[in-house]
DSSP file (Angstrom, degrees, kcal/mol; ACC not computed):
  #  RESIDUE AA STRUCTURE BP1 BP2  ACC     N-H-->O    O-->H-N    N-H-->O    O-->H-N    TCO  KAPPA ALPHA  PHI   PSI    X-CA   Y-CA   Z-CA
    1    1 A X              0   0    0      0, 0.0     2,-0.2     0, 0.0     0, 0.0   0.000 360.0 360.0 360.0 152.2    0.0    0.0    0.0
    2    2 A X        -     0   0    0      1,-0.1     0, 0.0     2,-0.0     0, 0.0  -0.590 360.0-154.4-121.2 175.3    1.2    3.3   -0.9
    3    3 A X        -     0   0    0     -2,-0.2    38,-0.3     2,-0.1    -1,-0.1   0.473  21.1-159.9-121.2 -34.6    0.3    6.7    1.0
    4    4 A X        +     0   0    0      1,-0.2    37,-1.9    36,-0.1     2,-0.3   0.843  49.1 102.3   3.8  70.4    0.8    9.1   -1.9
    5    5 A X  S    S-     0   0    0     35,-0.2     2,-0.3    31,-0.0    -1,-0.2  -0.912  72.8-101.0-127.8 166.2    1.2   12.1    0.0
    6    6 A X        -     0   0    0     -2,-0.3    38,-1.4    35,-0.3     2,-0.3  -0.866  26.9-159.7 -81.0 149.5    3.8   14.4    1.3
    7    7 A X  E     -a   44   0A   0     -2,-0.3     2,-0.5    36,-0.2    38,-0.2  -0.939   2.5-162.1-111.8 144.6    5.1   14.4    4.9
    8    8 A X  E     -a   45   0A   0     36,-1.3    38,-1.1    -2,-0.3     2,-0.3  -0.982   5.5-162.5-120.2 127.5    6.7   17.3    6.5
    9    9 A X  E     -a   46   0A   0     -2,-0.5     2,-0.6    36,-0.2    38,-0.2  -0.722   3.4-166.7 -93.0 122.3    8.7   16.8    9.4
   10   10 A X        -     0   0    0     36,-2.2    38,-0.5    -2,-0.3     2,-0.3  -0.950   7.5-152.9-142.0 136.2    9.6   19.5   11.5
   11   11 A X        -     0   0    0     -2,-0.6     2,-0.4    36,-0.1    38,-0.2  -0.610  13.9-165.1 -98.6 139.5   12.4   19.1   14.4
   12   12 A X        -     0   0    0     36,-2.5     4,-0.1    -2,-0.3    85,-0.0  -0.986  14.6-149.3-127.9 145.4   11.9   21.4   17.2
   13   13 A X  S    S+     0   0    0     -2,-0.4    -1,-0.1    84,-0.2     2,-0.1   0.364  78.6  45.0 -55.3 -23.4   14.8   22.2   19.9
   14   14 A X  S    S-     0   0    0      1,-0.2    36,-2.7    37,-0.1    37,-0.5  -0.398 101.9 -67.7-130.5-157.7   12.7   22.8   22.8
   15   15 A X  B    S-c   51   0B   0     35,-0.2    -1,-0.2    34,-0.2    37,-0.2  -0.468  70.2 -75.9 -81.2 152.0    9.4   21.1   24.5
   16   16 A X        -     0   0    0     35,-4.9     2,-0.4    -2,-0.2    37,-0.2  -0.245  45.5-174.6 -59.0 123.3    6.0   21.2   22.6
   17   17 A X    >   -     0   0    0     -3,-0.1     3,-1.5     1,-0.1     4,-0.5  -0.932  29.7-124.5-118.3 153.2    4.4   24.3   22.7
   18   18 A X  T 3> S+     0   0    0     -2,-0.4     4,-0.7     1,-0.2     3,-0.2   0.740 106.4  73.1 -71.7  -2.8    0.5   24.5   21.0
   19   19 A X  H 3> S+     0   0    0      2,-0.2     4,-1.4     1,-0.1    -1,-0.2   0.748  81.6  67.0 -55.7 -29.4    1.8   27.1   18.9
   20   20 A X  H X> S+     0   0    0     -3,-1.5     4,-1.2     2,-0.2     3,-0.9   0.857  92.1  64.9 -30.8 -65.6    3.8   24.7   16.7
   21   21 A X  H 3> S+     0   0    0     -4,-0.5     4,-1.3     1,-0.3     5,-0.2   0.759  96.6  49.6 -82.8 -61.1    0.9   23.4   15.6
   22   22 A X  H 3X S+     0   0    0     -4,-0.7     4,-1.0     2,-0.2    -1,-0.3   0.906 112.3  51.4 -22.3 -61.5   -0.2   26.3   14.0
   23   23 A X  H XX S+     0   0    0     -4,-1.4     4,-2.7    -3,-0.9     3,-1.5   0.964 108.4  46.1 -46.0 -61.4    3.1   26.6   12.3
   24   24 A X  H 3X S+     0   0    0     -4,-1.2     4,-3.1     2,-0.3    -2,-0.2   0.716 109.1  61.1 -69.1 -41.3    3.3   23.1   10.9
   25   25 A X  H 3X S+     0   0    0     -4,-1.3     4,-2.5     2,-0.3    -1,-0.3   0.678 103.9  50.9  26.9 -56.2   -0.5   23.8    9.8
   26   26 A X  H <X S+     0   0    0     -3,-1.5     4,-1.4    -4,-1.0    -2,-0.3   0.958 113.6  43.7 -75.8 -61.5    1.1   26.8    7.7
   27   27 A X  H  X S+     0   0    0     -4,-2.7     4,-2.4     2,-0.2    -2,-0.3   0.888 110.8  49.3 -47.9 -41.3    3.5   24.4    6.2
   28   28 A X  H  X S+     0   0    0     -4,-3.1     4,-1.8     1,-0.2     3,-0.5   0.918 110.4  55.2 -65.8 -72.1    1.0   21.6    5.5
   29   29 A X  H  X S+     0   0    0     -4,-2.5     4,-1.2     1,-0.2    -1,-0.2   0.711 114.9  47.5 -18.0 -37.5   -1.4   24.6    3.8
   30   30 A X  H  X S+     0   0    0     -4,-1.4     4,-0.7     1,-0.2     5,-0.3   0.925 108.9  41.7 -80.0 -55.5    1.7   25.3    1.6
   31   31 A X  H >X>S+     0   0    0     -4,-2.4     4,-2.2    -3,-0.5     3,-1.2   0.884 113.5  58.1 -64.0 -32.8    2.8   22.5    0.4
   32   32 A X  H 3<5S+     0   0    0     -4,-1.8    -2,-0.2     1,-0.2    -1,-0.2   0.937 121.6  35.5 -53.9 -42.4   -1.3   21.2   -0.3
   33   33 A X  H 3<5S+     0   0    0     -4,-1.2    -1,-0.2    -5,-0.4    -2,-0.2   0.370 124.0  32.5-116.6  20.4   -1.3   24.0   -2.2
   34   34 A X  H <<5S+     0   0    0     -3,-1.2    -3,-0.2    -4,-0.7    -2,-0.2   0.475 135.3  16.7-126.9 -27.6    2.1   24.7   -4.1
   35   35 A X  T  <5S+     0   0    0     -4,-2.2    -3,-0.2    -5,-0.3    -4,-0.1   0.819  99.9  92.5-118.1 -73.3    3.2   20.5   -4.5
   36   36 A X      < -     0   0    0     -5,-1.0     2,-0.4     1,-0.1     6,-0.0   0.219  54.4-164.0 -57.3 121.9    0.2   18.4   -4.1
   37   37 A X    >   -     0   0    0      1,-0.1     3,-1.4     4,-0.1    -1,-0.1  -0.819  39.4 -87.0-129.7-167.4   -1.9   17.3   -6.8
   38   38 A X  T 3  S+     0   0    0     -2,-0.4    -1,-0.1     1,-0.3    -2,-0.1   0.728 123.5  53.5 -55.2 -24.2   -5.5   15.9   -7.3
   39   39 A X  T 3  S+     0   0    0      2,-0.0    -1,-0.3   -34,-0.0    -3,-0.1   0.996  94.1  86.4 -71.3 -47.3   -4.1   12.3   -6.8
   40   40 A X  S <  S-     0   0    0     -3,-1.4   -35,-0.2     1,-0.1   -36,-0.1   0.182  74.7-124.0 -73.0 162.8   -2.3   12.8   -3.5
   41   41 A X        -     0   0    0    -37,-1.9   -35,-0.3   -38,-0.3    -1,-0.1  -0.217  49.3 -66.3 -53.7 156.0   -3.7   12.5   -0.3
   42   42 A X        -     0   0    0    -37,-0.1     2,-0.1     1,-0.1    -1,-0.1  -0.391  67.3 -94.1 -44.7 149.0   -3.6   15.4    2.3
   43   43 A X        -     0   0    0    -38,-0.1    24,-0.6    -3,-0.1     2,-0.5  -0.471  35.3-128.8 -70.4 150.3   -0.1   16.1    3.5
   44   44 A X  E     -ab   7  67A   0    -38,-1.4   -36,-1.3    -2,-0.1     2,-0.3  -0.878  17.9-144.4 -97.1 116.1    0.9   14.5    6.4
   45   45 A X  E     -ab   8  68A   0     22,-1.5    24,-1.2    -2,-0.5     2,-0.4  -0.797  10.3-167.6-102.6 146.4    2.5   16.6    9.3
   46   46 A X  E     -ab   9  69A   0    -38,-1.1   -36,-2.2    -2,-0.3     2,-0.5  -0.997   4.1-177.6-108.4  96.5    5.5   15.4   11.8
   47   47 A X  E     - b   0  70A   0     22,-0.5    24,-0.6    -2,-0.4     2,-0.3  -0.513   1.1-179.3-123.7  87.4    6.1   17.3   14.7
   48   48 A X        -     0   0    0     -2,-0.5   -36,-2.5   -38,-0.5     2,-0.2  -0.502  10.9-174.0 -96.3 136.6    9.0   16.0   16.6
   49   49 A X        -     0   0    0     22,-0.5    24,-1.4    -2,-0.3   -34,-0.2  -0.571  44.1-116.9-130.1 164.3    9.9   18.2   20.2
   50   50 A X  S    S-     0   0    0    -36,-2.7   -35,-0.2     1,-0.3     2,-0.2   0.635 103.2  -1.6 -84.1 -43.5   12.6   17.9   22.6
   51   51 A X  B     -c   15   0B   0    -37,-0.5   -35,-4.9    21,-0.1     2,-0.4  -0.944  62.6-154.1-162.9 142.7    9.4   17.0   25.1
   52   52 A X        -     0   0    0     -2,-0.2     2,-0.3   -37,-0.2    20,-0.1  -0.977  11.9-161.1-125.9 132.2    6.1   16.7   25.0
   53   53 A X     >  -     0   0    0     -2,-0.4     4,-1.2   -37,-0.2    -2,-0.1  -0.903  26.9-164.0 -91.7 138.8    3.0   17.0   27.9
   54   54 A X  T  4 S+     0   0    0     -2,-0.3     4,-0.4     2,-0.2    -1,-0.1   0.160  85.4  59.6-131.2  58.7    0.5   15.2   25.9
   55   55 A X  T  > S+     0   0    0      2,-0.1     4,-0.5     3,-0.1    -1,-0.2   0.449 112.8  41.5-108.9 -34.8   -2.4   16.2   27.7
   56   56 A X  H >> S+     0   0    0      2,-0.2     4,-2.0     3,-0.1     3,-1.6   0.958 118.6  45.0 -59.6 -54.4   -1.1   19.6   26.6
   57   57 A X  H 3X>S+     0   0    0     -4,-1.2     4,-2.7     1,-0.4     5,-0.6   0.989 116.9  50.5 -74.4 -56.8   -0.1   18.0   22.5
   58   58 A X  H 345S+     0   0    0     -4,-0.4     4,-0.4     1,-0.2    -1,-0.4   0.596 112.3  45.1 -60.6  -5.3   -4.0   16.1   22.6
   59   59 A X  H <<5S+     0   0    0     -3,-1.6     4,-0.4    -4,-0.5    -1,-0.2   0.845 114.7  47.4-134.7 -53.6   -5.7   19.6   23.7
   60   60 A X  H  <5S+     0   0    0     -4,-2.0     3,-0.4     1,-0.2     4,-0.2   0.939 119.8  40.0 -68.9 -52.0   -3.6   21.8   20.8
   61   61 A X  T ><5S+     0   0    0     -4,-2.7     3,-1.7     1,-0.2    -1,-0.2   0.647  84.1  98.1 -96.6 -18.5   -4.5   19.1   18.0
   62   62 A X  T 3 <S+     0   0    0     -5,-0.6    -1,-0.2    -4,-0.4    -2,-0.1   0.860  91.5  31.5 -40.2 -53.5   -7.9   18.5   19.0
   63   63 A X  T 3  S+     0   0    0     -3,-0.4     2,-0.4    -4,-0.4    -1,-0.2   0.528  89.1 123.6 -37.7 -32.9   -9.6   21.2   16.2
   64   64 A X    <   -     0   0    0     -3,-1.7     4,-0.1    -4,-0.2    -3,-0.0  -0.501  46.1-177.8 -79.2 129.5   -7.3   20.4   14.4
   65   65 A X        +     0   0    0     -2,-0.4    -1,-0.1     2,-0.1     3,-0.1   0.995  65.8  79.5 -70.0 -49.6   -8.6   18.8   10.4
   66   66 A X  S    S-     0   0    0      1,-0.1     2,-0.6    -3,-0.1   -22,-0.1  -0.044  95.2-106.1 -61.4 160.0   -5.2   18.1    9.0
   67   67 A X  E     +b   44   0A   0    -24,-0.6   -22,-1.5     1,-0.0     2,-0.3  -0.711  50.7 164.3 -97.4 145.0   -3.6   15.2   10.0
   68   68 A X  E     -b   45   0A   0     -2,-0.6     2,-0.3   -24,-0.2   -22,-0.2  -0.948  25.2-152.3-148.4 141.8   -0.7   15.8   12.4
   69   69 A X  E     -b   46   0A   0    -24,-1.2   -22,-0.5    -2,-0.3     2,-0.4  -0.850   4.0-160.2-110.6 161.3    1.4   13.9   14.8
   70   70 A X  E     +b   47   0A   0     -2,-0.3     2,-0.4   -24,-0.1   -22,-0.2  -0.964  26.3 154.4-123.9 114.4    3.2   15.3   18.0
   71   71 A X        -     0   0    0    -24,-0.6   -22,-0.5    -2,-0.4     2,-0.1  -0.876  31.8-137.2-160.1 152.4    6.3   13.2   19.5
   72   72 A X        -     0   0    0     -2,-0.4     2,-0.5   -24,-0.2   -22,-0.2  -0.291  25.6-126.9 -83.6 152.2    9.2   13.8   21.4
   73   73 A X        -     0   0    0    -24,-1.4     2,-0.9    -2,-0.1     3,-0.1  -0.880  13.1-152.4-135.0 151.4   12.7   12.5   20.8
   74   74 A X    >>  -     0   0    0     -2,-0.5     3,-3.9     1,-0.2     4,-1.6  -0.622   6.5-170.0-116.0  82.2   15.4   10.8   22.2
   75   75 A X  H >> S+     0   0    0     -2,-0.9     4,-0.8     1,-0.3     3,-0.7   0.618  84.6  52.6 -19.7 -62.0   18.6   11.5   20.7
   76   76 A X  H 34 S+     0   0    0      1,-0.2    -1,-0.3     2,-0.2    -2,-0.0   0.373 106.6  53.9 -71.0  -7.0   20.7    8.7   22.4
   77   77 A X  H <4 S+     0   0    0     -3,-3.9    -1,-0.2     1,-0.1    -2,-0.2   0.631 105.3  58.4-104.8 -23.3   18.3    6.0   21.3
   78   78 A X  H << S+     0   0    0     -4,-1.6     2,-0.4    -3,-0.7    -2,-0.2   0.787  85.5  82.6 -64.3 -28.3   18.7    7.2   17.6
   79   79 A X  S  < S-     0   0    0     -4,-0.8     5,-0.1     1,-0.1     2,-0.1  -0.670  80.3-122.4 -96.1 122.3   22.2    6.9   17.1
   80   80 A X        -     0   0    0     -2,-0.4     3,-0.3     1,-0.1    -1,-0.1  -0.394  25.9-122.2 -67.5 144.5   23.9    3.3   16.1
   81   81 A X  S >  S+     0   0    0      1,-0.2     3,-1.8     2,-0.1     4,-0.3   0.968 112.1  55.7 -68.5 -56.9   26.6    2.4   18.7
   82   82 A X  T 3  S+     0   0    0      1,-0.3     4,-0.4     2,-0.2     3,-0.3   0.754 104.4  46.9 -33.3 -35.7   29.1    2.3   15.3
   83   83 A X  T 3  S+     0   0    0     -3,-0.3    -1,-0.3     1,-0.2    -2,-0.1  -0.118  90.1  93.0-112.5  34.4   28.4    5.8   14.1
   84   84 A X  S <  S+     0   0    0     -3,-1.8    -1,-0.2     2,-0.1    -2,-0.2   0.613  91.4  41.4 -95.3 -18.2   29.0    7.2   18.2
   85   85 A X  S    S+     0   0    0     -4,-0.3    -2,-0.1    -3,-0.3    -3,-0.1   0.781 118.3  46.6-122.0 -36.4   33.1    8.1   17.7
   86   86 A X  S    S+     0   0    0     -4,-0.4     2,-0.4     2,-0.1    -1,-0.1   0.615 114.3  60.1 -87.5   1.0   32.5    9.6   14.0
   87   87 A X  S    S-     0   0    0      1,-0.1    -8,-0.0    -8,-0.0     0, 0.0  -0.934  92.3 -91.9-128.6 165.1   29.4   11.8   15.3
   88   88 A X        -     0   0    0     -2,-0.4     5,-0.1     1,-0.1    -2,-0.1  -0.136  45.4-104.0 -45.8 130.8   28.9   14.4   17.8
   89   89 A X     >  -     0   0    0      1,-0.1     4,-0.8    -4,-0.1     3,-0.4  -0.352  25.5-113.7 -45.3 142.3   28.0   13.6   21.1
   90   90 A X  H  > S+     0   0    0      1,-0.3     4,-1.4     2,-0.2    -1,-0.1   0.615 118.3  61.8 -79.9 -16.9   24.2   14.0   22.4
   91   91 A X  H  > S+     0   0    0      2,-0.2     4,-3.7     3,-0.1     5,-0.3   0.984 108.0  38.6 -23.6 -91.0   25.8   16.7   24.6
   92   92 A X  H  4 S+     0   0    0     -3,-0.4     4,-0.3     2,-0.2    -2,-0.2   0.460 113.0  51.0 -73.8  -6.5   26.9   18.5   21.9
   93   93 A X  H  X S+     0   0    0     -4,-0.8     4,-5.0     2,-0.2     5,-0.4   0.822 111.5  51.4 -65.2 -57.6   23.9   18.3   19.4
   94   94 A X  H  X>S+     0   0    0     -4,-1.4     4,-1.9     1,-0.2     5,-0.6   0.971 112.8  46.3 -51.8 -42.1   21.8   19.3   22.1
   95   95 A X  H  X5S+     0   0    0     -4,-3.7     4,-1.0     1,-0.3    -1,-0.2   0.919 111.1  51.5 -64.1 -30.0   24.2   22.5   22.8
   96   96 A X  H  >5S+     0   0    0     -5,-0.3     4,-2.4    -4,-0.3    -1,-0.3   0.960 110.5  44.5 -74.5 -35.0   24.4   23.4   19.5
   97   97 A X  H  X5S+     0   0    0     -4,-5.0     4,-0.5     1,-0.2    -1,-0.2   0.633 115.3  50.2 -93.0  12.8   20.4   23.4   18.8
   98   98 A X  H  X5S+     0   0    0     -4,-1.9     4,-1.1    -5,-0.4    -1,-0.2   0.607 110.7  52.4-101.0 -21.0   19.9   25.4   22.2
   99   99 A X  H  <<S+     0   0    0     -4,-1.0    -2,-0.2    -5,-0.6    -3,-0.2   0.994 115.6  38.5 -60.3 -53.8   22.7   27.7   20.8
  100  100 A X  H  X S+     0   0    0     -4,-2.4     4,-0.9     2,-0.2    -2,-0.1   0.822 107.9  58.3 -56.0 -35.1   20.7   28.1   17.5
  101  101 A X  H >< S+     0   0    0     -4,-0.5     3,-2.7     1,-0.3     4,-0.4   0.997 117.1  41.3 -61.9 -64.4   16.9   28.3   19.2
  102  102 A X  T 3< S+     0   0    0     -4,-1.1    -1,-0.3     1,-0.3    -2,-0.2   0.503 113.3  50.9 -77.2   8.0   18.7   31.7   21.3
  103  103 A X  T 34 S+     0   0    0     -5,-0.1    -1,-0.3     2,-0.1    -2,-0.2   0.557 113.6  45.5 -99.1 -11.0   20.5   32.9   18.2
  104  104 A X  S << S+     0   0    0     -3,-2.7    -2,-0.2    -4,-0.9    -3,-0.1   0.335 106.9  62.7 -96.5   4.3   16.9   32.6   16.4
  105  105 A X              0   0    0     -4,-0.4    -3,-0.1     1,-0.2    -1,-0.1   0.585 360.0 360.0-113.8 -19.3   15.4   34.3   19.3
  106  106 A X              0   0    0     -4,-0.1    -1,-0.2     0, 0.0    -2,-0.1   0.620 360.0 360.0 -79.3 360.0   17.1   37.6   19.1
């Protein structure tokens, strides 16, 4: 079985906030209506967070039509024990995208 849609995934740095959801919203609207044609499906949204409450994630998506996911992710689980000495440490991913979030925030 096929899906024949597009998904857009969007990584966020910090814990879920229900504004995301809006955003990712914006994106799916874009792509439906800049990529997608009359064969595909609705686009599929991804919204992967640092952390999630998901009494908080069920409350923001509740309204929502398009279909959207919320889940948090674990850096340490992701990463092959092989590919740990040629990549950055989860330490230093994580510092670098809390560096970016406050360089994106000024």
């Amino acid at each position: 079985m096929h899906l024949r849609c597009y998904v857009v995934i969007e990584l966020k740095a910090t814990k879920f906030k229900p504004e995301h959801t809006g955003q990712l919203s914006f994106y799916l609207a874009a792509v439906d209506d800049q990529m997608k044609k009359d064969v595909d499906n609705p686009t599929i949204g991804i919204l992967l967070c640092q952390s999630k409450n998901k009494v908080v994630a069920e409350y923001a998506l509740r309204n929502i039509k398009a279909p959207i996911g919320v889940s948090d992710y674990q850096l340490e689980k992701a990463l092959p024990k092989e590919l740990t000495s040629d990549l950055p440490t989860i330490e230093e991913i994580e510092n670098e995208l809390t560096e970016t979030v406050k360089i994106n925030s000024m």
